[in-house]
N, C-alpha and C positions, 0 to 999 in steps of 0.2 A: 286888263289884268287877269279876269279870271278863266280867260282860254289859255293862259301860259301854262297850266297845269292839267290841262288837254292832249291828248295825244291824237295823233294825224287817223288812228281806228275808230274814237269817240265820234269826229268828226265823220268820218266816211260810213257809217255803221247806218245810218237813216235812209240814206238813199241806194245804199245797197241793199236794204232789206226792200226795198219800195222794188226794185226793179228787181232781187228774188222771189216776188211774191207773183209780180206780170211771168216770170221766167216758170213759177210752176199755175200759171193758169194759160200760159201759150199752148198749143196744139201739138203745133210742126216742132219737130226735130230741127229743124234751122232757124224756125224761132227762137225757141231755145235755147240754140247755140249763141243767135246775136245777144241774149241777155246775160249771157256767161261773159262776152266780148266786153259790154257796157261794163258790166262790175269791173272787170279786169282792166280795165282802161280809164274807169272811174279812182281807183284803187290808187293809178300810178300819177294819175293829177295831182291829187291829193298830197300825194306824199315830195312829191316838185314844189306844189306851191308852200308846204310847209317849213321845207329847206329854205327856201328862199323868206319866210318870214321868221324862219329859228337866226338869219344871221343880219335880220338888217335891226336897226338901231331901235326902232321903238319896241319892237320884239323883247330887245336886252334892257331897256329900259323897265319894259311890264313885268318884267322875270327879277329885275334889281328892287323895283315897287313892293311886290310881293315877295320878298323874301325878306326886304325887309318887318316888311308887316309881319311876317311869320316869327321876327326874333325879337317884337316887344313882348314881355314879360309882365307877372304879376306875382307878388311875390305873398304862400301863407306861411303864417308861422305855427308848424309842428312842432309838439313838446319832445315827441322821437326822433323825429328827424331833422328837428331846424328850418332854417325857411328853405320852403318848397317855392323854384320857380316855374311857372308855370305862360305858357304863352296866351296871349290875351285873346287869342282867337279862338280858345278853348273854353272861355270863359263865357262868352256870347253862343256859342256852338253847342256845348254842353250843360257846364258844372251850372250854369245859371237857369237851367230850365227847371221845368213842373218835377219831371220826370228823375232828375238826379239829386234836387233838392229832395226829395222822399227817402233820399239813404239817411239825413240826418237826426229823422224818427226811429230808424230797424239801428235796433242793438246789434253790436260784433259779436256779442259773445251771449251766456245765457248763465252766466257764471257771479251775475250782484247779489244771489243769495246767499252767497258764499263769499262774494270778495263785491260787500259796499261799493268801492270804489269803482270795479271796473266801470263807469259809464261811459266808452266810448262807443262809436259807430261808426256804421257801414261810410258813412261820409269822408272821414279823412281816413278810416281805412283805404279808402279807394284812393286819396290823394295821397298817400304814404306810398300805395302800389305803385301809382305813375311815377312819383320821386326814383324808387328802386329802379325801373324799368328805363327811365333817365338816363341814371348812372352806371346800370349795366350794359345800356347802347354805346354810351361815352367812353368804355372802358374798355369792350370789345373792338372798337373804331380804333382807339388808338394805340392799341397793341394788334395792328393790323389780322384782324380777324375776320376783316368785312369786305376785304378785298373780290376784287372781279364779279360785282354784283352792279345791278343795274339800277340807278335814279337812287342812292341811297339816302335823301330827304325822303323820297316816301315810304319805305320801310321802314325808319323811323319815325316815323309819324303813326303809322299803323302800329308797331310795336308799342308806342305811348297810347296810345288812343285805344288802344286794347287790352291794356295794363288799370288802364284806367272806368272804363265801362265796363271790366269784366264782372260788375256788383250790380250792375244799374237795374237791374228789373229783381233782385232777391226778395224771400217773402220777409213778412214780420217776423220778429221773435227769434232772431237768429236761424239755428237749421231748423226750429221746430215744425217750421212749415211744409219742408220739405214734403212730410212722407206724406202729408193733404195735395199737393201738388201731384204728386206721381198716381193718388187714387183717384183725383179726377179728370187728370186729361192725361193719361200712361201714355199716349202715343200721338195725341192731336200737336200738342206744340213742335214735336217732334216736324208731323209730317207738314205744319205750316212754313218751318223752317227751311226745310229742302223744295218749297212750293215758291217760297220768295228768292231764297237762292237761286232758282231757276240755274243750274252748274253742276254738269253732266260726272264732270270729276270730282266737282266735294259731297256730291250726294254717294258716290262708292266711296269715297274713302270715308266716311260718315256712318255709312254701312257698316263697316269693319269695327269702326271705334265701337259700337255700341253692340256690335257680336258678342260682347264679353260685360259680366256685369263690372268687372273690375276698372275694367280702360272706358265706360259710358259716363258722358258727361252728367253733372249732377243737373235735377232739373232747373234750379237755377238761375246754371249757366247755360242751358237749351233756349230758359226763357230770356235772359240777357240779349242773348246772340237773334232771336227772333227780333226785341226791341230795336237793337241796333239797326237791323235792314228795314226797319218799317217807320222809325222814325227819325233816327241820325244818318240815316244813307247819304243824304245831300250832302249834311253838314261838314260827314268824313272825307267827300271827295273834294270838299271845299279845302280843306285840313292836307291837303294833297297825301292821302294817305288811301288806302285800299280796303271798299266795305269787307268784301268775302275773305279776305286775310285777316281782316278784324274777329271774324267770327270764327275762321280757322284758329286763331289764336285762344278765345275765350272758350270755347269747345272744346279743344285742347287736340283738334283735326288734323291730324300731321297726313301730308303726302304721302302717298302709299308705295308710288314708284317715281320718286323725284326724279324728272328729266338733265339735272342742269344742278350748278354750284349753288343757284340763287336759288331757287327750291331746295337745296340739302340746309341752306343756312335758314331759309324763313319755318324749317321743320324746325331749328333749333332752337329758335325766337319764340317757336308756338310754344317748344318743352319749355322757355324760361318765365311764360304766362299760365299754363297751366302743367303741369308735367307730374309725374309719379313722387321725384324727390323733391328737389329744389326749383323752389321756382320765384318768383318777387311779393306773388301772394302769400305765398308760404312763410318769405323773410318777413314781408310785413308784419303779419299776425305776431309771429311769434313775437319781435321784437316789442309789438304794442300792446298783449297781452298778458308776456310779464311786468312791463312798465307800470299797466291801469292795474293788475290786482298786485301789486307790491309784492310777488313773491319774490324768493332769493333763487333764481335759478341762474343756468350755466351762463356765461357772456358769451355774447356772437361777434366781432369784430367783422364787423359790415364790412367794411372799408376795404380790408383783406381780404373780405370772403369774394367778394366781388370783383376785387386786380385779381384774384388767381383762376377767375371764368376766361376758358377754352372754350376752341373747337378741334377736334380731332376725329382721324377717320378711326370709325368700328368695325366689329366683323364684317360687314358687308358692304366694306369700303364706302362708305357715305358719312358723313360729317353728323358728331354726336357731340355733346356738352360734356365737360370735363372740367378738373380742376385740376392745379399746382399742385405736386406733390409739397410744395411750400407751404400750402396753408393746411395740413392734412392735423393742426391743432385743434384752428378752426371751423374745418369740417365735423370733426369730434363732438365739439361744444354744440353745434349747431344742431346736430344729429339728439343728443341728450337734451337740449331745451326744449325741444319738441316733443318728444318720450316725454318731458317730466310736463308739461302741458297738457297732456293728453291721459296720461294715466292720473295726474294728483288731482286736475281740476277738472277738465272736460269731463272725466269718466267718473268726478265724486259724487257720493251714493246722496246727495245733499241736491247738488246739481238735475242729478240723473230723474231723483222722486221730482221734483217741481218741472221738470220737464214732462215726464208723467203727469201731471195733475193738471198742466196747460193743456196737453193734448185732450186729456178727457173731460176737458171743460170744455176748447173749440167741437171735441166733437158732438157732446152736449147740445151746444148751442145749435147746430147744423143740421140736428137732427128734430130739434125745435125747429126752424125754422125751413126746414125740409119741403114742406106742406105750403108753405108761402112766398119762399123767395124761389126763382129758377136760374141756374146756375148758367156763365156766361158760356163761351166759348173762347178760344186764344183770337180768334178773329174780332171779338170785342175790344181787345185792348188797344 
């Protein structure tokens, strides 16, 4: 069952590296040559005898086994959003480890000195995101937008799986950690990142992202995306779904010169995981943030916002996110609950000072203990 979600390059990638490595410690030029022949002939075995086991019976069998496994469900109950279903392979894989149980301590917000009630967390925040990311795969598929793409199980899967871990590794206290994050390792997660990606192309277009302070991923999501390839890599290719597109996604690393339809559409997926405007994390929040502090702000009509997500080509004739001029109501409301989250709560002068007095209390303590503790490295984690 779990070679059905193998591809005939997974397979042939071991022993063609084995005989590239005899090919650069040959002498002769005609040596060489026969190790270029091996690969080349090793290459086309491969893919013969894959054919022949993609169409014979236990083949369709292990692929009917496992697809079913992939569609039992478990189901939580969101006060936002209702029950969230969830596949059970995600549950063993993920939500149930060390590492994703620790969002259910980091507050979402930094905002209960001001609104008692907000208490929720990074936890079902992250299952509210994968719910969105659900429903906007669902939504897109069947207002044919996902056409002439390749293996569309694993794109969504990765699109969920990325919707979903793009919190996994955040600090405590909401953002306040961040800017402790960026003063002690401004460039090491960074470059552990692009060390385990080992990927000639996401490391330039990675480049780019973070040319600018505006479009650089927050640290985070650098450090998220490192967790992912270091310790759910197995688990996501188990999930038949793609590590490096996972962290494309949660990085917010769009393809810099998409070759192909299916790279113009997984640039689109990336914007709908992390992107400038709108994006699932973005619906989330919002949605959960005026729920938990009881404010009266605008209504977002989910439902709508999300049947009126496009794709359409932009100036540079490649496929961008768009909306319905139909929900352009919608758009409005969503535009202004975010505004008013941002300017009345995030930015209040209440909020703001006890975020000041946390930081100069962790730095406090940091500076006490300076002299005695030594500070890890990303390679530690």
């Amino acid at each position: 069952t779990l070679i059905v979600n193998r591809s005939p390059a997974q397979f042939f990638f071991i022993p063609s590296f084995l005989i590239g490595r005899a090919r650069e410690l040959c002498v002769g030029r005609a040596m060489r040559r026969i190790c270029s022949l091996l690969v080349l002939t090793l290459k086309r075995v491969m893919e013969r005898v894959f054919q022949k086991l993609a169409s014979s019976e236990l083949w369709k069998a292990a692929g009917r086994q496992l697809e079913a496994a992939m569609k039992k469900t478990k189901l939580v109950r969101d006060t936002v959003h209702g029950y969230v279903k969830v596949p059970s392979g995600y549950f063993n894989d993920f939500i149930d480890t060390a590492l994703f149980q620790r969002l259910r301590g980091i507050e979402q917000t930094s905002i209960r000195v001001l609104y008692p009630s907000a208490h929720h967390d990074r936890f079902i925040h992250s299952l509210g995101t994968f719910h969105l990311a659900q429903a906007v795969f669902q939504s897109l598929d069947e207002r044919g937008q996902l056409e002439d793409i390749r293996s569309k199980e694993h794109l969504q899967h990765s699109f969920q799986i990325a919707a979903l871990l793009h919190d996994c590794a955040h600090s405590p206290f909401s953002h306040i950690g961040e800017g402790f994050t960026k003063r002690l390792f401004p460039t090491a997660n960074k470059a552990a990142l692009l060390n385990l990606a080992n990927d000639e192309s996401f490391s330039n277009d990675f480049a780019d992202v973070n040319a600018t302070a505006q479009n650089s991923p927050a640290p985070h999501e650098v450090a998220s995306a490192l967790v992912v390839l270091r310790r759910f890599k197995d688990a996501i290719q188990d999930n038949w779904a793609n590590p490096l597109l996972v962290v494309r996604m949660i990085t917010g690393c769009k393809y810099l010169s998409p070759k192909d339809r299916q790279q113009q559409i997984e640039n689109c997926l990336i914007e709908l995981v992390n992107g400038p405007t709108l994006d699932v994390d973005k619906l989330d929040y919002i949605l959960r943030d005026t729920w938990a502090s009881g404010v009266k702000n605008a209504s977002v009509d989910i439902d709508r916002l999300i049947a009126a997500l496009v794709f359409t080509k932009g100036e540079d004739d490649s496929l961008c996110v768009a909306l319905s001029k139909t929900a352009l109501s919608v758009i409005q409301n969503m535009v202004q609950a975010r505004d008013f989250l941002y300017q009345w709560i995030v930015c209040h002068h209440k909020v703001v000072y006890e975020k000041h007095l946390l930081e100069k209390a962790i730095s406090d303590l940091g500076r006490a203990l300076d002299e005695k503790v030594e500070l890890g490295t990303p390679d530690d984690c």
